[in-house]
TITORKOL-904676 format. One line per 8 residues: for each residue x, y, z of C-alpha. Coordinates in steps of 0.05 Angstrom, whole numbers. Layout:
N
X Y Z ~ ...
//
This chain:
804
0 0 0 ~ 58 49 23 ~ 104 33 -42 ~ 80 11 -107 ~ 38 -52 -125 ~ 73 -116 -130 ~ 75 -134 -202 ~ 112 -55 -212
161 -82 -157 ~ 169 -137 -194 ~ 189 -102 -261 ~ 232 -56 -226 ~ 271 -114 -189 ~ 275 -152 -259 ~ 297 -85 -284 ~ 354 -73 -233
388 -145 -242 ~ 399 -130 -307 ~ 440 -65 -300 ~ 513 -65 -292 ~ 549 -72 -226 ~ 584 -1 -247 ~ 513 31 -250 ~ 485 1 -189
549 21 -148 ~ 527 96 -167 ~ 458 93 -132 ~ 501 71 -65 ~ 533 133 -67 ~ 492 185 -110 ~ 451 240 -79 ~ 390 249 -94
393 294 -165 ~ 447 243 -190 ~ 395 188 -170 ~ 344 223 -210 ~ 388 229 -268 ~ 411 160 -271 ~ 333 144 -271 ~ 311 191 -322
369 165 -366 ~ 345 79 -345 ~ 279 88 -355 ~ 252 66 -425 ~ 188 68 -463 ~ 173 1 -451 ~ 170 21 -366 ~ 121 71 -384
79 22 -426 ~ 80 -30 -369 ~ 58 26 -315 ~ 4 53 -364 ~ -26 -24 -372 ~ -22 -28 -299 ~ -48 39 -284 ~ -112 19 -322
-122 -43 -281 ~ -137 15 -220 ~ -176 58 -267 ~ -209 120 -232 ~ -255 149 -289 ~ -326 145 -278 ~ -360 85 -308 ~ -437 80 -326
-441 11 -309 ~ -414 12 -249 ~ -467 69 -237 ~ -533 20 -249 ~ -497 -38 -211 ~ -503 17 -146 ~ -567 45 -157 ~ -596 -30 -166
-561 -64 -107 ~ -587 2 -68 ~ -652 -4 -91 ~ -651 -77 -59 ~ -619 -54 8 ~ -671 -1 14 ~ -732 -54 -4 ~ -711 -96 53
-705 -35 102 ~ -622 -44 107 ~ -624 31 104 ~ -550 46 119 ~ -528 2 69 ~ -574 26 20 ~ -536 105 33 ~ -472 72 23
-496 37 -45 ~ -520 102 -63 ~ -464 145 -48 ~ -417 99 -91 ~ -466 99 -146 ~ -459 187 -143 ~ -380 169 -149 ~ -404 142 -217
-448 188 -245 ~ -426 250 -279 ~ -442 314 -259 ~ -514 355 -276 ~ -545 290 -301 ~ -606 253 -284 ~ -568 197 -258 ~ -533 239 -208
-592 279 -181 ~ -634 201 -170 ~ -564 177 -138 ~ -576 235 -86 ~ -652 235 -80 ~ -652 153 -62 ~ -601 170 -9 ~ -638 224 18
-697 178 28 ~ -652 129 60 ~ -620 172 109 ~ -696 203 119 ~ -717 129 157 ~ -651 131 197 ~ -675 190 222 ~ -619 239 202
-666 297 176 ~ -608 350 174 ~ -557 305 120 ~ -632 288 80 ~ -640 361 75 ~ -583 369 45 ~ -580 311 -4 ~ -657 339 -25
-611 406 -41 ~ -557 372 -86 ~ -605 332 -115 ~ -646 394 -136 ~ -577 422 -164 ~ -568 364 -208 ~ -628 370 -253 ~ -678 324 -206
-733 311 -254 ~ -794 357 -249 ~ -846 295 -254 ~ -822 276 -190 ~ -813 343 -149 ~ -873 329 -104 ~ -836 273 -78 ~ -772 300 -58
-818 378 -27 ~ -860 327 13 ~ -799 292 42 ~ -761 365 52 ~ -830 392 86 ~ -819 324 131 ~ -759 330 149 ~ -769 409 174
-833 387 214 ~ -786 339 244 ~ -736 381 258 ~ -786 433 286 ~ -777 491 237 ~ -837 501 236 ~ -831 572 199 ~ -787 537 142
-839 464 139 ~ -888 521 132 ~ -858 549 68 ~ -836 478 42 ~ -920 462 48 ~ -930 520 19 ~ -896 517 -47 ~ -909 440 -47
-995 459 -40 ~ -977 506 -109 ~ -939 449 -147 ~ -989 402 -131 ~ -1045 453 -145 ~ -1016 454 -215 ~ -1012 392 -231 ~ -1096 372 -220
-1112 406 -282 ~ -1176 360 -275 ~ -1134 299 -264 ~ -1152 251 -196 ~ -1086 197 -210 ~ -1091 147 -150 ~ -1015 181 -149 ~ -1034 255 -146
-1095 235 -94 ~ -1042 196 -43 ~ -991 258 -56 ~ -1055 296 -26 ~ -1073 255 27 ~ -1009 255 51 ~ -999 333 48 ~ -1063 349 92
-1038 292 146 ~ -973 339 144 ~ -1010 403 159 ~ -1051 377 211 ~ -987 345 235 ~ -960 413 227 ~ -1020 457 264 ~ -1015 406 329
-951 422 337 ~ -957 478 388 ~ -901 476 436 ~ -830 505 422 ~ -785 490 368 ~ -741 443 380 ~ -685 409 345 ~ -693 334 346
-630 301 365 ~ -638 252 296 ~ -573 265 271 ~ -494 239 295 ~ -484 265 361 ~ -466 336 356 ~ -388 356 357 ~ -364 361 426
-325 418 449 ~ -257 423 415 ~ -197 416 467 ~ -147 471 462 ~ -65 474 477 ~ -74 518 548 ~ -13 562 528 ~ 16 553 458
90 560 445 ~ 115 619 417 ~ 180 582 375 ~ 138 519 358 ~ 67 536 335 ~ 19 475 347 ~ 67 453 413 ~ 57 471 495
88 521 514 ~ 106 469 568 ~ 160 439 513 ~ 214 471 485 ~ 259 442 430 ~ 330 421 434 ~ 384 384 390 ~ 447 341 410
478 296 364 ~ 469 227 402 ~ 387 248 398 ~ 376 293 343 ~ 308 345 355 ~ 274 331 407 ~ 226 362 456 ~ 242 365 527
188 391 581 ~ 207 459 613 ~ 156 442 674 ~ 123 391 705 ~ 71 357 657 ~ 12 318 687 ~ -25 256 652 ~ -76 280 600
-39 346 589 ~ -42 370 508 ~ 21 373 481 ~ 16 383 413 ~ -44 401 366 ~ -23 387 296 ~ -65 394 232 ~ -23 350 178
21 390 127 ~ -4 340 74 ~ -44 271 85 ~ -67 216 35 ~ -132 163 48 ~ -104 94 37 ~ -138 55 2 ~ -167 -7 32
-169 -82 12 ~ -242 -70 -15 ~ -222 -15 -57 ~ -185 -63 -104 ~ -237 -98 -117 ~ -280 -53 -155 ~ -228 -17 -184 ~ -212 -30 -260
-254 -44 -331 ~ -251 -117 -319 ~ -260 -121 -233 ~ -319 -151 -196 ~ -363 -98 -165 ~ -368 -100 -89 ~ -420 -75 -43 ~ -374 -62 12
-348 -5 46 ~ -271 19 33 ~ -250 69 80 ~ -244 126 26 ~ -322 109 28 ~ -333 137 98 ~ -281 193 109 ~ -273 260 67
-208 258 24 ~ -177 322 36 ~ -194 332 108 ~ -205 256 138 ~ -271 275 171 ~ -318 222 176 ~ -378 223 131 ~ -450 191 121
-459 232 53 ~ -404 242 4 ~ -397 284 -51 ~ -355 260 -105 ~ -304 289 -142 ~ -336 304 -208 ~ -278 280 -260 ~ -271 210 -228
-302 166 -188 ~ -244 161 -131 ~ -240 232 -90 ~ -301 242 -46 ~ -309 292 0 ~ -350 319 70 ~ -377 384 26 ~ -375 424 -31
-333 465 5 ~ -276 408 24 ~ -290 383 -58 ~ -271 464 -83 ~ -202 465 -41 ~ -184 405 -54 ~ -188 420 -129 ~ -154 481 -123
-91 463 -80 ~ -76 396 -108 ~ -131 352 -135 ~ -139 397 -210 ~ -65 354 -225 ~ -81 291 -183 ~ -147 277 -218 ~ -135 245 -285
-72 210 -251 ~ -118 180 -209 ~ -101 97 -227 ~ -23 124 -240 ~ -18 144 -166 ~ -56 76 -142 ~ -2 39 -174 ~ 56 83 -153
28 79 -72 ~ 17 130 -20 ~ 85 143 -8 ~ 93 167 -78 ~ 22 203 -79 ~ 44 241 -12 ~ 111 258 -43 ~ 65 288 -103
15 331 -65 ~ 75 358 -19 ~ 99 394 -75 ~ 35 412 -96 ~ 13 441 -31 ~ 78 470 -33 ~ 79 511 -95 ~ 143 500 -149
165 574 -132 ~ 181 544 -54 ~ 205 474 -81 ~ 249 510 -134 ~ 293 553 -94 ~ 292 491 -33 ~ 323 440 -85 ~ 375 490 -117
398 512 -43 ~ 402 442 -26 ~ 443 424 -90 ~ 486 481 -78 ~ 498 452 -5 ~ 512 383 -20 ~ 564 412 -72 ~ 597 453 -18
610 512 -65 ~ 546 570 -50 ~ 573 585 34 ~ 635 583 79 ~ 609 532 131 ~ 649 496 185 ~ 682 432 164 ~ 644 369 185
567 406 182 ~ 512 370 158 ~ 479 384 89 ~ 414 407 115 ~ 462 452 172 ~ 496 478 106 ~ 431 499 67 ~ 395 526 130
468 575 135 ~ 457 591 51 ~ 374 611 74 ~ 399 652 129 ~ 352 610 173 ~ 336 585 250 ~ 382 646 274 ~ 336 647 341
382 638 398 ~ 339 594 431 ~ 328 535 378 ~ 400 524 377 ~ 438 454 388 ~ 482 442 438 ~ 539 454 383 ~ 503 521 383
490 511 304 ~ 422 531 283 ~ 368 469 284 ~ 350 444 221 ~ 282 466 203 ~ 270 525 239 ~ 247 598 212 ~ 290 656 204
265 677 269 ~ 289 605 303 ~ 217 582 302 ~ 196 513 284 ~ 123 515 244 ~ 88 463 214 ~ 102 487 139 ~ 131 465 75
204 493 102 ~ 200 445 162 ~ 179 387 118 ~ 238 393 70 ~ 288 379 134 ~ 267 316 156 ~ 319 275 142 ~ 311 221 84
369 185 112 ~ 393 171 34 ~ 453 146 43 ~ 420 88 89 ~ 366 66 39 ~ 392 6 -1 ~ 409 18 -71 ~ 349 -20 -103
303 19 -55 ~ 321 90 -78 ~ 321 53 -156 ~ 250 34 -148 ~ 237 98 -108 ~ 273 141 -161 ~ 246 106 -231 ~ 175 110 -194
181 182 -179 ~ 206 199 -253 ~ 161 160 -284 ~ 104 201 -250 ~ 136 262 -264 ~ 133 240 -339 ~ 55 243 -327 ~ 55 303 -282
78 338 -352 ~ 13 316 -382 ~ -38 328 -334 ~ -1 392 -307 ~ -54 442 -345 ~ -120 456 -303 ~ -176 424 -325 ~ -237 465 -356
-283 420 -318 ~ -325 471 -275 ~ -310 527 -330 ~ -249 545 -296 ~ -201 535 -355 ~ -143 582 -350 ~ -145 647 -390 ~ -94 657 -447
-53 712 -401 ~ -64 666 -344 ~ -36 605 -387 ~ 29 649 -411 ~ 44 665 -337 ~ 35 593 -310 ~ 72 562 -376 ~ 127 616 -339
127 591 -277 ~ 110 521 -295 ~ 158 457 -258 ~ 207 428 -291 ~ 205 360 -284 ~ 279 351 -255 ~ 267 393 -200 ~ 198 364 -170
219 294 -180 ~ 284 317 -134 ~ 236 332 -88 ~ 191 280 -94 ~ 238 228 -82 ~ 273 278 -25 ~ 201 266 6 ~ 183 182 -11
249 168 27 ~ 234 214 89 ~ 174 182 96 ~ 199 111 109 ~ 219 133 170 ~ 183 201 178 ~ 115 190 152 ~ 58 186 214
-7 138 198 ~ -66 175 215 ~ -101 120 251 ~ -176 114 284 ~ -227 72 323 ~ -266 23 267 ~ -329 -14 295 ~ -325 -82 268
-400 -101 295 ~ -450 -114 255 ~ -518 -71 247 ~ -562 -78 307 ~ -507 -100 363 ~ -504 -73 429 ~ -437 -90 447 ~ -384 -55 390
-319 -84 388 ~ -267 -27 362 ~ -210 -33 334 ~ -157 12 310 ~ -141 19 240 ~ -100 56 190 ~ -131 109 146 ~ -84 161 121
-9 181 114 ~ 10 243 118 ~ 65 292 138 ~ 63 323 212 ~ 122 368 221 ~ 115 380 298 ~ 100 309 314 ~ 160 278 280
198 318 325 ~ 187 275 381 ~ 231 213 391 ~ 225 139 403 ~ 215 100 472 ~ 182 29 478 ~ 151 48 539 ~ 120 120 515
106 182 565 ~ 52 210 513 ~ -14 185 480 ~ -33 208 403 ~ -97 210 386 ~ -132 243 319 ~ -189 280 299 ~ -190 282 229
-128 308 196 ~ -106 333 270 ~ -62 296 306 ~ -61 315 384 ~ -3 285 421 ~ -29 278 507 ~ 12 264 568 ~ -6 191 576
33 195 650 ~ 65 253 698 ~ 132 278 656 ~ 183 314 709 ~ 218 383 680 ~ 273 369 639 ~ 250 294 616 ~ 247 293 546
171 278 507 ~ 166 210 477 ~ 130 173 432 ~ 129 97 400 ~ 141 89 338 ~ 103 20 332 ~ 149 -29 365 ~ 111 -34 440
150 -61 496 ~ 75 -100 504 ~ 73 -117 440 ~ 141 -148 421 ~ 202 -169 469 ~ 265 -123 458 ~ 301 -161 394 ~ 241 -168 356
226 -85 377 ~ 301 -69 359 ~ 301 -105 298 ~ 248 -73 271 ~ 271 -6 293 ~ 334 -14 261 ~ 305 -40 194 ~ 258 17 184
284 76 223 ~ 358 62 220 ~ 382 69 292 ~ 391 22 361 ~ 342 35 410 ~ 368 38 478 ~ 312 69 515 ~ 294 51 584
248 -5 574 ~ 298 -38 525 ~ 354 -31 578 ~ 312 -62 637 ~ 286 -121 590 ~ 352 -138 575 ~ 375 -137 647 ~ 308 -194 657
342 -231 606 ~ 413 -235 633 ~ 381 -247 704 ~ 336 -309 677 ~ 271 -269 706 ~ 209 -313 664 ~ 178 -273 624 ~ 110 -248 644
44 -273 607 ~ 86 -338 581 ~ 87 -413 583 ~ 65 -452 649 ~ 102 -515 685 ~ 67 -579 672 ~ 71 -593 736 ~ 65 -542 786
27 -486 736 ~ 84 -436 763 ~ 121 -393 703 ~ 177 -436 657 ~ 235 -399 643 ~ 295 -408 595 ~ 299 -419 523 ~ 296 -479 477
293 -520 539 ~ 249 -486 595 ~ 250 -502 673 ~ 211 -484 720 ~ 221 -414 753 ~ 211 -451 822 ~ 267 -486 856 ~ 241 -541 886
208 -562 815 ~ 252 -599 771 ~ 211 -600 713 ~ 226 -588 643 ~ 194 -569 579 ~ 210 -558 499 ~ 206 -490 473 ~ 176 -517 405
127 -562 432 ~ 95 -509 466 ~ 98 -462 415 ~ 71 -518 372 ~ 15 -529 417 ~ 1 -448 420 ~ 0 -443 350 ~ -54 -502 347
-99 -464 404 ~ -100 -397 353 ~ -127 -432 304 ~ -179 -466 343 ~ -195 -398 377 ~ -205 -369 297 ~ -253 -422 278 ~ -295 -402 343
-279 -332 316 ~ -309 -348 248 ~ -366 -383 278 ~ -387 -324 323 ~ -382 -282 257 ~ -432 -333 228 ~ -486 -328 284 ~ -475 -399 304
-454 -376 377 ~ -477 -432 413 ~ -422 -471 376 ~ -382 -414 382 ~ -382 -406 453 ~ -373 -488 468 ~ -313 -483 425 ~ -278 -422 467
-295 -451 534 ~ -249 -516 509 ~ -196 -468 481 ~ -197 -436 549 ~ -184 -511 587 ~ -137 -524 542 ~ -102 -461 551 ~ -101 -459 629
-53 -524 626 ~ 7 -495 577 ~ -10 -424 586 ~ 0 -365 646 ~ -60 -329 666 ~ -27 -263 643 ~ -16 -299 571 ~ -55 -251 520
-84 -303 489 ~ -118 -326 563 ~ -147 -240 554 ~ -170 -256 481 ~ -204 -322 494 ~ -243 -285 558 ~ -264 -223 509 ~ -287 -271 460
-331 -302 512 ~ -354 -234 528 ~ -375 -224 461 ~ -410 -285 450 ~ -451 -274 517 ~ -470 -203 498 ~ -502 -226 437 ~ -543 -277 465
-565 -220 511 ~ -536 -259 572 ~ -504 -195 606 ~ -481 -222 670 ~ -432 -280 635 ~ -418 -227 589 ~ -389 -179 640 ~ -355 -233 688
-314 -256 624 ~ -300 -185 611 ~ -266 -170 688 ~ -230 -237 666 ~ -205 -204 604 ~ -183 -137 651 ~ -137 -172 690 ~ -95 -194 631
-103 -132 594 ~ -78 -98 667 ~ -22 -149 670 ~ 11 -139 605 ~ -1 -56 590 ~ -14 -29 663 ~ -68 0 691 ~ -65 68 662
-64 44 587 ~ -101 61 537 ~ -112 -17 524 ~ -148 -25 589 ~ -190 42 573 ~ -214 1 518 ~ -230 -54 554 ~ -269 -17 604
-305 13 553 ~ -332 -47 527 ~ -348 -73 599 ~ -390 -4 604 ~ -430 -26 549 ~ -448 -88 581 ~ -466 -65 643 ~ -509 -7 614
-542 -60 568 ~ -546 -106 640 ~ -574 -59 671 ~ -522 -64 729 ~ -530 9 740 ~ -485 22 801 ~ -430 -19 773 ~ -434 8 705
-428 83 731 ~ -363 70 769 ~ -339 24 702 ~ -359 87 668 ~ -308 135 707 ~ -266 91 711 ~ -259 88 630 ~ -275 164 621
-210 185 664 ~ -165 137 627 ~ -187 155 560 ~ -192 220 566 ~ -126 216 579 ~ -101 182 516 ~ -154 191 469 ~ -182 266 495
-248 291 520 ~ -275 298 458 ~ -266 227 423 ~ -315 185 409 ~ -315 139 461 ~ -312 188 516 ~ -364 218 486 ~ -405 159 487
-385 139 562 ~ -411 211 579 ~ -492 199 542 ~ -492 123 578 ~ -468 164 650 ~ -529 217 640 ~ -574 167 616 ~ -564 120 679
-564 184 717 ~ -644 196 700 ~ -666 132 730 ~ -719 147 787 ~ -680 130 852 ~ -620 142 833 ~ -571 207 861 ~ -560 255 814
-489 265 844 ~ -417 245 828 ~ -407 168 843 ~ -366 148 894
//
């Protein structure tokens, strides 16, 4: 997903064997513009011919077929009252149609009437408006004023359902000319039951709470920094050469403090497995749900009712208003390179937009000054100083005295005024680490990034698609100050290296329940990559002091525990000390970020290790249950056992139990829980023998349970399974975690559902202060744990009070 699709890997790789060894020893030592050379010169017609077949495999254009497929399997969703997925089918079907066409304005009028029986008047409303913009039929008007008139006595607008009656009483008026249809007669009936509806109405207006819960009260930095825009004034930044930037805390910090508040310089949706699917002349169409189906493409927002891009059928969007910037800062180029940039990856369509965001004016004099440093000859520096230290002396920049190394040389990155922002400027310095990559990564990097700058010279002229074709004098100036292609694909490939190691996935919570449950389990997931300049400045631990959380494009960075003045701000990068033990963490840290981790939690492991402490959550003594310790050949942790075990028997016997537990898995999927649940309680026997109770597998057997319980609506088995779960969750993350805030969230739910109301409400706080810490007040789930609290809260005999 993050580089290009296998069978272009493939080509490249067959591509790269064949070249000399003289030619491939030049991309281990080339910077970046000889790397681009070398590519421009290697790559041949018969590269761009293979890209262009492949490229059409991921076709983005709209397609009319694709457009009836929609509508129909939509149709069928809304006859059997699956109303959500009916909007979806809808929505994708829009993606299809062109713009101001019949087939567009229906696409939007079906979905209106399917988010009318959900109940969400307000996004109805507005699919009634675009509908009416498209060229909605006239023969059918009545239809879509009755619903509008609907939806405002529903909403209790009663001054606007008035007018909506109003002009619908004229159209229908109209149409009698001494004609009683059965059709016109209903349309009639139903009008008078909506102004008698209407006249009853006699109390207040009042705004029906029908749509998604409204936006909770954005959180706000408490004191921004004046040298790093978007950080706490509580941080400042330093730079040493053993840690590079970093922030360090200039006070004492407590847990759930905001740190940072960072919109993304530049983000890209990934696409999802679904997506590939339906993409193409000759793919399958799917009914499914990709996540560039629910979220807004420019600013990540979750959506019920997207509006599509109108040249292809990929880009949707929150609004008009998202659709119009989007096509005027970037997406006017990216559109007709739409299944290009599928093939090419993320990494090489967030290298694209970069620039574009950036402007070639901004690129243009960055890649000369950087040329100019690497070739030592533009400024007198001092001997030994790093490139990037070299170009900021050429820009005159980060001169602030106090964003200044220890070496006292200006930080990369920073302003002339030694200010760090989250801009273009700041972008350009993270480091791209070139000289680490191997030399058939930066040759697949470097022929993918020229071979896209190839068609960035076709599809660089704005398109006249909205009647916003450039003027001749506008054409003559942009011809001017149009890119050349060696100079973007510099930075381009400048910007697919950094983000190996730089780039930040924009992740949130995905409910994987299905309609109707009571119980959602979430998970998190990957949706975008993108660029946050601020937040890369923070450096790696496996045992984190911060939480990040987003919102959207915004990435908010939280005090996850209390950070003493002076201790520097950390984040993971992935590798979890709960999550992997320290070789399999450094390995990876070293493979993708290029550097030894020696943080705190990798120093203590290690000392475990050399003092033969067993391993928490591991493998139990046949014998005695008490932890085995050791290697290939385990003993028993406790003296007077002399037990013994093999290493790769138990692991044998683990990997059997998984699969076990994922046929139960499967099962519960298939509503045969009964099964289901027989299955997990022998997977649980069987793992009590081999297995610690703090083994995560022991946690994920007990939250299976859970689940299976909740859905036959047996609450009480459903909960105990749950505080089962807790312990393990507690065990291996601490109690603090963001894993356990999960947890109790989902034990909330049951209780709620159990009606175990005292319980529930301290499960409730309980979940609400450690998510709030990680996640913020205003996410989702705290948001959610705050409407159960209230609710419980109204029950006759209950005090209205905080719990104890």
């Amino acid at each position: 997903m993050d580089l290009p699709v296998e069978e272009w890997q493939s080509h490249v790789r067959r591509r790269w064997l064949q070249l000399q060894p003289s030619v491939r020893a030049a991309f281990s030592t080339g910077a970046l513009q000889e790397v681009i050379l070398l590519c421009s010169s290697l790559l041949q017609p018969e590269d761009e011919a293979f890209l262009q077949r492949l490229a059409e495999g991921y076709s983005v254009e709209k397609d009319p077929n694709a457009y009836l497929f929609y509508k129909e399997e939509g149709n069928k969703a809304f006859q059997k009252k699956a109303y959500k997925a009916a909007a979806m089918l809808y929505s994708q079907g829009t993606s299809h149609a062109r713009p101001n066409t019949q087939e567009m304005s229906l696409c939007f009028a079906n979905r209106s009437a399917a988010f009318f029986y959900q109940a969400q008047y307000e996004i109805c409303l507005e699919d009634i408006g675009r509908a009416q913009m498209h060229g909605y039929p006239e023969r059918l008007q009545p239809k879509l004023m009755l619903r509008k008139a609907k939806c405002l006595v529903a909403l209790g607008r009663r001054q606007e359902a008035a007018l909506a009656i109003r002009d619908l009483e004229q159209n229908v008026a109209a149409r009698e000319a001494g004609t009683g249809t059965p059709h016109l007669q209903d349309l009639q009936r139903r009008l008078r039951h909506l102004k008698t509806r209407g006249q009853e109405d006699k109390g207040p207006a009042e705004a029906h709470p029908t749509g998604p819960a409204p936006a909770s009260k954005e959180v706000h930095l408490k004191a921004e920094n004046e040298r790093i825009p978007g950080a706490a004034s509580s941080v400042s930044l330093c730079s040493d050469p053993s840690r590079g930037r970093h922030l360090i805390a200039t006070e004492d910090i407590l847990p759930g403090e905001l740190l940072v508040k960072e919109e993304a310089f530049v983000s890209v949706l990934n696409p999802g497995e679904t997506l590939w699917q339906r993409l193409g002349p000759e793919a399958g169409r799917d009914s499914g749900a990709a996540p560039g189906d629910l979220r807004c493409h420019r600013c990540l927002k979750p959506t019920m009712a997207t509006v599509p891009c109108q040249g292809c059928s990929y880009a949707k969007y929150c609004s008009r208003q998202c659709m119009q910037l989007a096509w005027e800062r970037y997406h006017r180029t990216e559109c007709s390179l739409g299944g290009t940039l599928l093939t090419l990856g993320v990494f090489c369509h967030v290298a694209l937009r970069t620039v574009l965001l950036a402007g070639f004016e901004l690129v243009d004099k960055l890649v000369k000054t950087l040329q100019g440093a690497v070739n030592s000859e533009a400024v007198s520096v001092p001997e030994g100083q790093p490139p990037m230290e070299k170009l900021d002396a050429q820009l005159g920049l980060g001169k602030g005295d106090q964003n200044r190394g220890l070496s006292g040389m200006p930080i990369p990155g920073c302003d002339r005024d030694g200010s760090y922002q989250s801009s273009y400027h700041a972008v350009f310095h993270l480091l791209p680490h070139t000289e680490r990559h191997s030399p058939e990564r930066k040759f697949l990097c470097g022929l993918s990034v020229v071979a896209l700058c190839k068609k960035l010279g076709e599809a660089y002229w704005p398109s006249p698609l909205w009647g916003q074709g450039p003027s001749k004098q506008e054409a003559a100036l942009t011809m001017e100050q149009s890119p050349r292609p060696s100079t973007w694909a510099v930075a381009m490939l400048r910007h697919v290296l950094q983000l190996h190691c730089n780039a930040q996935g924009v992740t949130a919570l995905q409910e994987a329940e299905s309609e109707g449950d009571l119980v959602t389990e979430r998970r998190q997931a990957r949706l975008a990559t993108g660029f946050f300049p601020v937040i890369s400045l923070l450096n790696h631990s496996c045992s984190p002091n911060t939480s990040l959380a987003f919102r959207g494009s915004v990435g908010t960075v939280q005090a996850s525990r209390l950070i003493a003045q002076g201790q520097e701000i950390l984040h993971c990068y992935g590798p979890h000390e709960c999550r992997m033990d320290v070789a399999t963490r450094q390995q990876k840290l070293r493979s993708q970020y290029f550097f030894d981790c020696c943080c705190q939690a990798c120093r203590d492991e290690e000392v475990r290790r050399a003092s033969t402490t067993p391993k928490r959550g591991g493998f139990r003594c046949p014998t005695c249950k008490a932890a085995l310790q050791g290697d290939d050949a385990l003993c028993c942790s406790r003296g007077s056992c002399t037990a013994v075990a093999s290493r790769p028997h138990l692991v044998g016997r683990l990997q059997d139990l998984q699969q076990r537990v994922e046929v139960a898995l499967e099962l519960l999927r298939g509503d045969k829980t009964a099964r289901a649940v027989q299955l997990l309680l022998g997977c649980r026997e069987e793992a009590e023998n081999f297995l610690t109770s703090e083994h995560m597998l022991m946690g994920e057997i007990e939250d299976h349970l859970a689940q299976a319980y909740a859905s036959l609506g047996d609450w009480p088995k459903s909960a105990a399974h749950l505080r089962n779960s807790l312990q393990v969750v507690e065990a291996q993350h601490g109690p603090a975690s963001v894993e356990i805030g999960h947890e109790l969230f989902k034990l909330a739910q049951v209780l709620f559902n159990g009606f175990a109301v005292t319980e529930a409400l301290n499960v409730i706080e309980k979940a609400e202060e450690v998510l709030s810490i990680h996640c913020g007040p205003e996410s989702e789930q705290v948001q959610e744990l705050q409407q159960m609290k209230a609710c419980l809260l109204e029950l006759p005999g209950l005090p209205t009070g905080p719990t104890a």
